[in-house]
Chimera marker file (.cmm) of the C-alpha trace (Angstrom):
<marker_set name="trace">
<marker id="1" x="3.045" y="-7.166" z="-18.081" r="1" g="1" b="0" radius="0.5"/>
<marker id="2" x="0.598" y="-7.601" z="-14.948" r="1" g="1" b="0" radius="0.5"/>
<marker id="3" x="-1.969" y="-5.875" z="-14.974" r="1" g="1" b="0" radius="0.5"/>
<marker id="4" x="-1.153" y="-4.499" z="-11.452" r="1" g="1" b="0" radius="0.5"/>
<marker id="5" x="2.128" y="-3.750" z="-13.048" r="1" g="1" b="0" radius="0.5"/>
<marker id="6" x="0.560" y="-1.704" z="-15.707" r="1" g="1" b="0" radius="0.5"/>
<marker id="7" x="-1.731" y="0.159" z="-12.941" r="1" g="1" b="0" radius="0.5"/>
<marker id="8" x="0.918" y="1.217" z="-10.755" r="1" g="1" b="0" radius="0.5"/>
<marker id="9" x="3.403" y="2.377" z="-13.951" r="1" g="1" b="0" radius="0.5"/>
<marker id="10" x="-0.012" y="4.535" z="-15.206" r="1" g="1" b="0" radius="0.5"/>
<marker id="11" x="-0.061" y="6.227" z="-12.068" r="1" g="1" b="0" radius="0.5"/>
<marker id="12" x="3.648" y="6.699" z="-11.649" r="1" g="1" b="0" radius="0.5"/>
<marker id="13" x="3.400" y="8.600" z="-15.001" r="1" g="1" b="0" radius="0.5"/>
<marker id="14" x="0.117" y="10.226" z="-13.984" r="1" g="1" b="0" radius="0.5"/>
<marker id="15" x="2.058" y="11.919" z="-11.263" r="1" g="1" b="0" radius="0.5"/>
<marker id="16" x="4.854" y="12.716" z="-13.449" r="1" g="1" b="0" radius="0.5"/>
<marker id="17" x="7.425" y="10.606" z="-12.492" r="1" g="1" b="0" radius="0.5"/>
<marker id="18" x="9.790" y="8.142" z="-14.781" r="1" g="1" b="0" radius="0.5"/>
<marker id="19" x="8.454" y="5.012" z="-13.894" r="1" g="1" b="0" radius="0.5"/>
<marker id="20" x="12.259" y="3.258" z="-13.984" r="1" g="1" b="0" radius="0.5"/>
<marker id="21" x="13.848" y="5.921" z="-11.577" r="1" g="1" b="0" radius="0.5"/>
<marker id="22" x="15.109" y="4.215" z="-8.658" r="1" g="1" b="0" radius="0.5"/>
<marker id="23" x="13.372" y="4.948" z="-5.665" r="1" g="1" b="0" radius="0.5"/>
<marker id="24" x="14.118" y="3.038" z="-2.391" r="1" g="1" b="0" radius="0.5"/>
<marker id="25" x="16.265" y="0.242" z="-3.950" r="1" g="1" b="0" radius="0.5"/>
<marker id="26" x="13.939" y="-0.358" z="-6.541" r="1" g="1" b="0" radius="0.5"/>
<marker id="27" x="12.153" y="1.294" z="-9.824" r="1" g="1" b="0" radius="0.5"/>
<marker id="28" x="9.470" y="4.233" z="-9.564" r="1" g="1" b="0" radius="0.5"/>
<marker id="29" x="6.096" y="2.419" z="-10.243" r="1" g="1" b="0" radius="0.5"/>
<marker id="30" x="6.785" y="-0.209" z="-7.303" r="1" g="1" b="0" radius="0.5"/>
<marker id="31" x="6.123" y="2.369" z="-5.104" r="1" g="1" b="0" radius="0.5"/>
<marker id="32" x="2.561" y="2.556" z="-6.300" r="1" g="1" b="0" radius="0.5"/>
<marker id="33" x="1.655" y="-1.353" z="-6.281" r="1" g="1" b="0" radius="0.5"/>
<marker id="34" x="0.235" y="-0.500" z="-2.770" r="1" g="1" b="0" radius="0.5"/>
<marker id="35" x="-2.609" y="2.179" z="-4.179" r="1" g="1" b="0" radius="0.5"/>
<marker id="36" x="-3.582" y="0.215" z="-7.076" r="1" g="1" b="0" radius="0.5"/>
<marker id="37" x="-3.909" y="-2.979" z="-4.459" r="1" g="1" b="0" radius="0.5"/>
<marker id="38" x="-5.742" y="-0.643" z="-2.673" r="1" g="1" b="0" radius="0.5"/>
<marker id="39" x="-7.891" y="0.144" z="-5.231" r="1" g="1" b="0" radius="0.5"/>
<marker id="40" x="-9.042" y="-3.019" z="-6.824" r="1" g="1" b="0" radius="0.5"/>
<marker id="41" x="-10.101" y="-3.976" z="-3.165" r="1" g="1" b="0" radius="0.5"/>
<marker id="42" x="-12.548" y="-0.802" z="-3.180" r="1" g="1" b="0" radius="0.5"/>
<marker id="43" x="-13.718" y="-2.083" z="-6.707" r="1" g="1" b="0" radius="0.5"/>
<marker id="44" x="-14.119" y="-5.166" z="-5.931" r="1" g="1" b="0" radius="0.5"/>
<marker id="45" x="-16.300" y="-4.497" z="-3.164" r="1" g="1" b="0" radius="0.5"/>
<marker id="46" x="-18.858" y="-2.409" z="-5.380" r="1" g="1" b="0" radius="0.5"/>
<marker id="47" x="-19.281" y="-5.174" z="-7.688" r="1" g="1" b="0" radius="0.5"/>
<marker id="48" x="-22.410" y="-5.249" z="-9.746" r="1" g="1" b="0" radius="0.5"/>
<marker id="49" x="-25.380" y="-7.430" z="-8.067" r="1" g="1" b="0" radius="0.5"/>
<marker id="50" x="-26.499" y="-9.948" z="-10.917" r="1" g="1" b="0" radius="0.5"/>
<marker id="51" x="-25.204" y="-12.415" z="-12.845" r="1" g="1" b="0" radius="0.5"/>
<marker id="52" x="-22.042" y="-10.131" z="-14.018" r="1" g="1" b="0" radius="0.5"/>
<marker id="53" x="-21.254" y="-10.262" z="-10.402" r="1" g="1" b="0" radius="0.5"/>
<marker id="54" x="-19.181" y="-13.480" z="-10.545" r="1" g="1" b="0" radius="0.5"/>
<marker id="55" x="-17.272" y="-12.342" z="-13.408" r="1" g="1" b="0" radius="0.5"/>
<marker id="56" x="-16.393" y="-8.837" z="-11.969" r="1" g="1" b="0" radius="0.5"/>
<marker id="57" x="-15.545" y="-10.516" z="-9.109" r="1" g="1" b="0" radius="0.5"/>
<marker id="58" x="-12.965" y="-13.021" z="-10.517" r="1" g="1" b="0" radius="0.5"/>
<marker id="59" x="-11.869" y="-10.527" z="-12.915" r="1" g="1" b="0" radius="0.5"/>
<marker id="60" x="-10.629" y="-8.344" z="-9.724" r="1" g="1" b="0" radius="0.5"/>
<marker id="61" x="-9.060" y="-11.481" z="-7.763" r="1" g="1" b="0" radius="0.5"/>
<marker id="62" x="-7.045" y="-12.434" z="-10.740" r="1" g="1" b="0" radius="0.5"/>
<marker id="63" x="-5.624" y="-9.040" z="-10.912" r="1" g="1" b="0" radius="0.5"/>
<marker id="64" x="-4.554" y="-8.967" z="-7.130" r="1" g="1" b="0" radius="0.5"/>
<marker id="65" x="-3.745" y="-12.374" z="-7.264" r="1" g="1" b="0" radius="0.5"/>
<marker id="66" x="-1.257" y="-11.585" z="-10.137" r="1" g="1" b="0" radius="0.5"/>
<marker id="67" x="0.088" y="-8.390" z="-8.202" r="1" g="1" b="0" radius="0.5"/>
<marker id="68" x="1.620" y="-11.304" z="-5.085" r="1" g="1" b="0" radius="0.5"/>
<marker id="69" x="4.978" y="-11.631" z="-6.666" r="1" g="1" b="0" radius="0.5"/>
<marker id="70" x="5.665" y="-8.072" z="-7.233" r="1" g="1" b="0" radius="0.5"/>
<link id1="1" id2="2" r="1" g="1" b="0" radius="0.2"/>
<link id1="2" id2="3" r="1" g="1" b="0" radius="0.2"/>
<link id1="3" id2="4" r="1" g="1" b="0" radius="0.2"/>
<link id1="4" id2="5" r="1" g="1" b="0" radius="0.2"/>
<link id1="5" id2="6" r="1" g="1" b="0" radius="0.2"/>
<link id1="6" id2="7" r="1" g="1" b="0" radius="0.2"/>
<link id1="7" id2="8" r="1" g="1" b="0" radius="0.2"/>
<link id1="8" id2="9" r="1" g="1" b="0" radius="0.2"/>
<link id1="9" id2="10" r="1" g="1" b="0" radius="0.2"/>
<link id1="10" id2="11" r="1" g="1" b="0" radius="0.2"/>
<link id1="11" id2="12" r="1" g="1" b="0" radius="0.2"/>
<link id1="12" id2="13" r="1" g="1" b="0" radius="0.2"/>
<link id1="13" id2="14" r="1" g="1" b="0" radius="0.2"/>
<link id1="14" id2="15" r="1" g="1" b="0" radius="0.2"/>
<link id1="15" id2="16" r="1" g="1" b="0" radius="0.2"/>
<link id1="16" id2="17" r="1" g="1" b="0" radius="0.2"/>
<link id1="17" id2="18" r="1" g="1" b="0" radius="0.2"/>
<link id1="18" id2="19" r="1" g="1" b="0" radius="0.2"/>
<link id1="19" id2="20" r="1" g="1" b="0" radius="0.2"/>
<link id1="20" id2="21" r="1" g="1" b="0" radius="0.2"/>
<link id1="21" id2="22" r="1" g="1" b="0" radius="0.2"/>
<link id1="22" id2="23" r="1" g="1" b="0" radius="0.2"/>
<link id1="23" id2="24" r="1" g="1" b="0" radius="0.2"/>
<link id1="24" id2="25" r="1" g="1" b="0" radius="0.2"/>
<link id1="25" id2="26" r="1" g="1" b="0" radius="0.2"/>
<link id1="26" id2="27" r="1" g="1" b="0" radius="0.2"/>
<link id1="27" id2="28" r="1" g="1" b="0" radius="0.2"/>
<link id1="28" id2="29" r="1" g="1" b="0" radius="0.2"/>
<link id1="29" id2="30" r="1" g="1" b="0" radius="0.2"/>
<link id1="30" id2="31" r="1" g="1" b="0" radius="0.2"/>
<link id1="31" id2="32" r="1" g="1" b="0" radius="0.2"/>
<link id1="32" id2="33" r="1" g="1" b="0" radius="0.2"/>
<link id1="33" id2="34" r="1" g="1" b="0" radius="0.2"/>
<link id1="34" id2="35" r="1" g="1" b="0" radius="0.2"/>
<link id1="35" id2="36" r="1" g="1" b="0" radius="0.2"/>
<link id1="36" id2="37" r="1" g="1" b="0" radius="0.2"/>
<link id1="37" id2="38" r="1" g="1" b="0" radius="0.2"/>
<link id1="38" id2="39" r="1" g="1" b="0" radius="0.2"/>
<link id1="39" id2="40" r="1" g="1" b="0" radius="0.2"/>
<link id1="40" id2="41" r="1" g="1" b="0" radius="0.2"/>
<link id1="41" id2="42" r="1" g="1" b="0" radius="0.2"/>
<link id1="42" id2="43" r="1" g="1" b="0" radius="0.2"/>
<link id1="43" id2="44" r="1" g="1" b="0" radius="0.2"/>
<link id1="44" id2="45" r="1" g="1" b="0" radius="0.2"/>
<link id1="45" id2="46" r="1" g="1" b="0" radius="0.2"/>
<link id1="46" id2="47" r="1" g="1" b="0" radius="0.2"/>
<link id1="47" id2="48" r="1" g="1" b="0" radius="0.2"/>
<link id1="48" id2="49" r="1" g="1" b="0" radius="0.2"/>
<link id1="49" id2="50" r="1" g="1" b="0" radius="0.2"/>
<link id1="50" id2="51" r="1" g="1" b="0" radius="0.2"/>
<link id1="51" id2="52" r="1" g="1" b="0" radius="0.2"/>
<link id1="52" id2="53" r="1" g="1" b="0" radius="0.2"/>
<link id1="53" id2="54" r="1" g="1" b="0" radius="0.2"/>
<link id1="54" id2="55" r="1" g="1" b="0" radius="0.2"/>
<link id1="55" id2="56" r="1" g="1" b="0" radius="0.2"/>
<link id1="56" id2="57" r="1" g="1" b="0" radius="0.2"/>
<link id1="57" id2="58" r="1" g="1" b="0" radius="0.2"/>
<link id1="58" id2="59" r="1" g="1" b="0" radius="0.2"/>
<link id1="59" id2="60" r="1" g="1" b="0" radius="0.2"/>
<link id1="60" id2="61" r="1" g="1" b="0" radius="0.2"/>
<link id1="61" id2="62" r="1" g="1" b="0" radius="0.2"/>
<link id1="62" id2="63" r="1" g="1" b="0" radius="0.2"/>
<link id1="63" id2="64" r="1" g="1" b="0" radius="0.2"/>
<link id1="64" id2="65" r="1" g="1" b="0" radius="0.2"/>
<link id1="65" id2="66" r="1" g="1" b="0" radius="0.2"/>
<link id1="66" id2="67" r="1" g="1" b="0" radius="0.2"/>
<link id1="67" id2="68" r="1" g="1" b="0" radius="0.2"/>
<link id1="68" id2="69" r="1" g="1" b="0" radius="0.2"/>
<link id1="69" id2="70" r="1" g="1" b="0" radius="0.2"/>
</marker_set>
């Protein structure tokens, strides 16, 4: 599972939903792909000065990058 998958079906059940409902032609947690997009954005941009930097930083674009075929 992606891991922007797995974010958006943890929030889906954070609100209380079933994450394989159907909701507009498709199941619950796709509904939430756009918040947890949303959020690794924000984190990305507060990424730690230093040498961590780069690897917070590609740790974040391989997430969203894995969320483009959802």
């Amino acid at each position: 599972m992606k891991t922007i998958e797995r974010a958006a079906r943890a929030l889906c059940k954070f609100d209380g939903h079933a994450e394989n409902i159907r909701f507009e032609g498709g199941p619950m947690w796709q509904s939430y792909v756009p918040q947890v997009r949303a959020l690794l954005v924000s984190v990305r941009a507060t990424a730690p000065a230093g040498a961590d930097a780069e690897t917070w930083r590609t740790m974040i674009e391989a997430a969203l990058a894995e969320g483009d075929g959802i």
